[in-house]
N, C-alpha and C positions, 0 to 999 in steps of 0.2 A: 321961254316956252319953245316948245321943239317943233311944235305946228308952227308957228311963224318964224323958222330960220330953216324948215322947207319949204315954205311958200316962200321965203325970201330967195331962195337957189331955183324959183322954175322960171325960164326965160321966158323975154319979155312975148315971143312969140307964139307963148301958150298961156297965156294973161287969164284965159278961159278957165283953164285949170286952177289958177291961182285961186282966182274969187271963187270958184266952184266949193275946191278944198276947205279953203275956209267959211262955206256956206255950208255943205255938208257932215263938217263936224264941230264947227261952231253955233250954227243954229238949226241942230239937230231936234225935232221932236222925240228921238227916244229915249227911253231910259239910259241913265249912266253906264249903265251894266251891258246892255245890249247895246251901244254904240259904240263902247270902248272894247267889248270882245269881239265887236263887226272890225273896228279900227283893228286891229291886234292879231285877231285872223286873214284879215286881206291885204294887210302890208305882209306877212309871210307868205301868203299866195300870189303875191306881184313877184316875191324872188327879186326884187330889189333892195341890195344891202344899203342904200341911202334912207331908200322909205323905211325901213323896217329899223335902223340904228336912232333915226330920229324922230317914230311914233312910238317904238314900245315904251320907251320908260315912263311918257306919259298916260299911256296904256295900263301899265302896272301899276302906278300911282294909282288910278280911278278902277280899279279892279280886286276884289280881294284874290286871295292867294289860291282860292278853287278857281274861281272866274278866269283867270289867269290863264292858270294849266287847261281849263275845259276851253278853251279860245285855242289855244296852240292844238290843243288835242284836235279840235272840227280844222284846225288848217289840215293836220297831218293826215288823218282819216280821208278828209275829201282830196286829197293830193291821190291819195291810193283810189278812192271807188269812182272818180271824176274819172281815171283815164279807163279803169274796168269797166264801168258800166256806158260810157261813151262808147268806147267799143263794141261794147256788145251792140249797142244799138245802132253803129253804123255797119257793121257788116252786114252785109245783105242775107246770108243766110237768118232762118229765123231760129232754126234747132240752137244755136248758143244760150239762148233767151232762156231756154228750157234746162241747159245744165247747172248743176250748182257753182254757188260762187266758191264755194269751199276757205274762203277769207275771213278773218278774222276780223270783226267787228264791235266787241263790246262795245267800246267807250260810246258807240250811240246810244246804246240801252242806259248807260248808269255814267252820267259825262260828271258828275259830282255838282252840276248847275240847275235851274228848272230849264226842261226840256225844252221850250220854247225858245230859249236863248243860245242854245246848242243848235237848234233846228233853223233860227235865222245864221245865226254865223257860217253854218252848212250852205245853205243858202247862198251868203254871199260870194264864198267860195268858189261856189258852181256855178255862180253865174262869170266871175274870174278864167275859171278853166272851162268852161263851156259845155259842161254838161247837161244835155235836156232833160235827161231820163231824172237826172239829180234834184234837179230844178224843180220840175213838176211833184217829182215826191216829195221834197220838203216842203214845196208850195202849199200842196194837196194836208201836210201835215198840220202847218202853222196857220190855214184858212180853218179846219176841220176843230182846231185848239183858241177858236174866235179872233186870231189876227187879223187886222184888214187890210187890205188892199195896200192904205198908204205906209202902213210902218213895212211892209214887205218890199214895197216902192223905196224908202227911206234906205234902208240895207242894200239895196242894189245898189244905188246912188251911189252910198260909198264908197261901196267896191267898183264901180265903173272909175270913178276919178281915184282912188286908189292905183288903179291898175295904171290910168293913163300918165297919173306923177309919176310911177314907177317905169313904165316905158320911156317918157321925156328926158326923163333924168339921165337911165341908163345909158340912151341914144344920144345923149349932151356928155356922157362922162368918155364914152369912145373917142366919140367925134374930136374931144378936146386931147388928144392921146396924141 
């Protein structure tokens, strides 16, 4: 299994992570679907080739072949509108706010998955790359679409420790250079 031979490579120094990892997608309350396209999405958006060579194939196993593609689709989409709409929100003028995005967006409208699961993955994403603007709209989406609290909570979770195996890792694969 691919999850425990990268929990077996995170040192012992970040033990935290280890059992995290394996709490957060081992004893996941979400759906298959939406934990393995959160998995799938936020090892792409850690941009660590260790996380991301030894989560996908289990990823695609538990995923059909739309699932799949609409997981990698909300990495790619939010990798573009996380740093656009960050921006806009942190420059202090406020007139940007007001211009169009002129960006091209489908794949939000028609991801080929039910919206929900397009709209968590988005989600964890942004909270990855640190979009607030992102954040709040997906949030404001997937509470208005009856999600609650905790599976919104569940999806960050694993992109938090997603991200943090993918920085340890990275910062161990240097370091040992």
């Amino acid at each position: 299994m691919a999850l425990d031979e990268l929990k077996s490579v995170i040192p012992d120094f970040a033990k935290d992570l280890k059992l995290n990892l394996g709490s957060v997608i081992g004893n996941s309350d979400l759906p298959q679907q939406q934990l393995w396209g959160t998995v799938l999405a936020c090892a792409i958006a850690s941009r660590s080739p260790k996380v991301l060579r030894e989560l996908e194939p289990e990823a695609k196993a538990n995923l059909s072949a739309e699932a799949y593609t609409a997981a990698k689709s909300a990495a790619a989409i939010m990798a573009m509108n996380n740093v656009f709409y960050r921006t806009r929100h942190l420059l202090s003028d406020p007139e940007y706010g007001t211009l169009r995005a002129g960006l091209r967006m489908n794949v939000i409208g028609n991801p080929g998955v039910e919206k929900v699961d397009f709209e968590l993955w988005s989600l964890a994403v942004s909270a990855i790359n640190g979009c607030g603007q992102c954040l709040d709209s997906h949030e404001q989406v997937l509470r208005k679409a009856g999600v609650d609290r905790e599976t919104i909570q569940e999806a960050v979770k694993v992109a938090s420790v997603i991200q943090a195996v993918g920085v340890t890792l990275d910062a161990e694969a240097v370091l040992a250079e």
